[in-house]
C-alpha positions in Angstrom: 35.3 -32.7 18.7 37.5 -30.6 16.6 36.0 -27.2 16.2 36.0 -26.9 12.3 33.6 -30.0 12.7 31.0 -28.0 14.7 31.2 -25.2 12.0 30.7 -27.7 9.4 27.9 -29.3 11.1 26.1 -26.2 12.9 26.8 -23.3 10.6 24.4 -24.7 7.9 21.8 -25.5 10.7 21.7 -21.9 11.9 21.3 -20.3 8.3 18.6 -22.7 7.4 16.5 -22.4 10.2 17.8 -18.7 11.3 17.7 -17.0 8.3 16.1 -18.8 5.5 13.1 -20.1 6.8 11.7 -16.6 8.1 12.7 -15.1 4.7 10.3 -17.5 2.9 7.6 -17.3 5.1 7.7 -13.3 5.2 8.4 -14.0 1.2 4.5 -16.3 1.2 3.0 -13.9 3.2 3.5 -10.4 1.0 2.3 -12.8 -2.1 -0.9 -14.1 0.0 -1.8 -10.3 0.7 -1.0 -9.2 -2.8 -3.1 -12.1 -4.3 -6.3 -11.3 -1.4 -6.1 -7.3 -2.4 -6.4 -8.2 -6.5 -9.6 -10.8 -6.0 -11.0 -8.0 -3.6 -11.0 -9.5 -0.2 -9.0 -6.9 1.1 -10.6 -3.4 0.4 -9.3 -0.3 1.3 -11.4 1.9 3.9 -12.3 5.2 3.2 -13.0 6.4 6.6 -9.8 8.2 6.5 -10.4 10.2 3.1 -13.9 10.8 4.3 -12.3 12.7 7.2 -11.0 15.5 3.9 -14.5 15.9 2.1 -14.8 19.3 1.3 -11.2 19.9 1.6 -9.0 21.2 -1.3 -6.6 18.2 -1.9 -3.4 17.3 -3.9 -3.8 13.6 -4.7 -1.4 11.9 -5.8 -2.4 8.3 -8.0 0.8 7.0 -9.4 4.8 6.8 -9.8 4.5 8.7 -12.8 3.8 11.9 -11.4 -0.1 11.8 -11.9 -0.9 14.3 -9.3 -5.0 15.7 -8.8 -5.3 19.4 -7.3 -9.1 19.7 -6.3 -11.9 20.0 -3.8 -12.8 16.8 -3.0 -17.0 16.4 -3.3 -18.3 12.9 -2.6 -16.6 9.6 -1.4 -18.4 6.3 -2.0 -17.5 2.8 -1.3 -14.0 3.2 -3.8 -14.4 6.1 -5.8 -14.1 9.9 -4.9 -15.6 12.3 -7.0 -13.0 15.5 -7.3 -14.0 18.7 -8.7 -10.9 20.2 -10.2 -10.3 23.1 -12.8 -11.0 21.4 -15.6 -14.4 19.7 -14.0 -15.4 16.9 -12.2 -13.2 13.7 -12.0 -13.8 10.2 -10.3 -10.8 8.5 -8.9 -10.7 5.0 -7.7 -9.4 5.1 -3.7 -7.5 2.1 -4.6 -4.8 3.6 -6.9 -4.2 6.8 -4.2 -0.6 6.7 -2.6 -1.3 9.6 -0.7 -3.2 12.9 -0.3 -2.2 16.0 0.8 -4.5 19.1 2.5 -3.8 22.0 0.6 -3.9 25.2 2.9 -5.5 28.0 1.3 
């Protein structure tokens, strides 16, 4: 067989099941987590922030630059109670991108 047949016929093989194939199923499974975390069957644990009660904290809740700067007081099931400067706040755990220990 003349080689330019074998590219022809194998080329379009390999992409489909090499490269498309895993695209779409990695594709499905970041939409099947996304869809399980908005009707709650995923939840967040709080073991970790649990770990920082009584710590001072900077959390940080959004792209926009929302940043918290406070003793964290109380953490139940997924809301921590904060007590800043300006008085007590209540954040929900599930909008936290990351916290940071502020050393004193």
């Amino acid at each position: 067989m003349n080689s330019s047949i074998w590219i022809s016929v194998y080329l379009p093989l390999f992409l489909l099941f090499f490269i498309i194939f895993p695209q779409q199923r990695e594709r499905e499974k970041g939409v099947l987590v996304k869809l399980k975390k908005r009707k709650g069957l995923i939840t967040m644990t709080n073991e970790l922030i649990k770990k920082y009660v009584g710590k001072t904290c900077k959390i940080s809740t959004g792209s926009f630059g929302v940043n918290i700067v406070g003793k964290i007081l109380y953490v139940n099931e997924n809301w921590l109670e904060v007590e800043t400067k300006k008085g007590k706040e209540l954040i929900n755990a599930d909008f936290i991108q990351n916290i940071k220990v502020k050393q004193i």
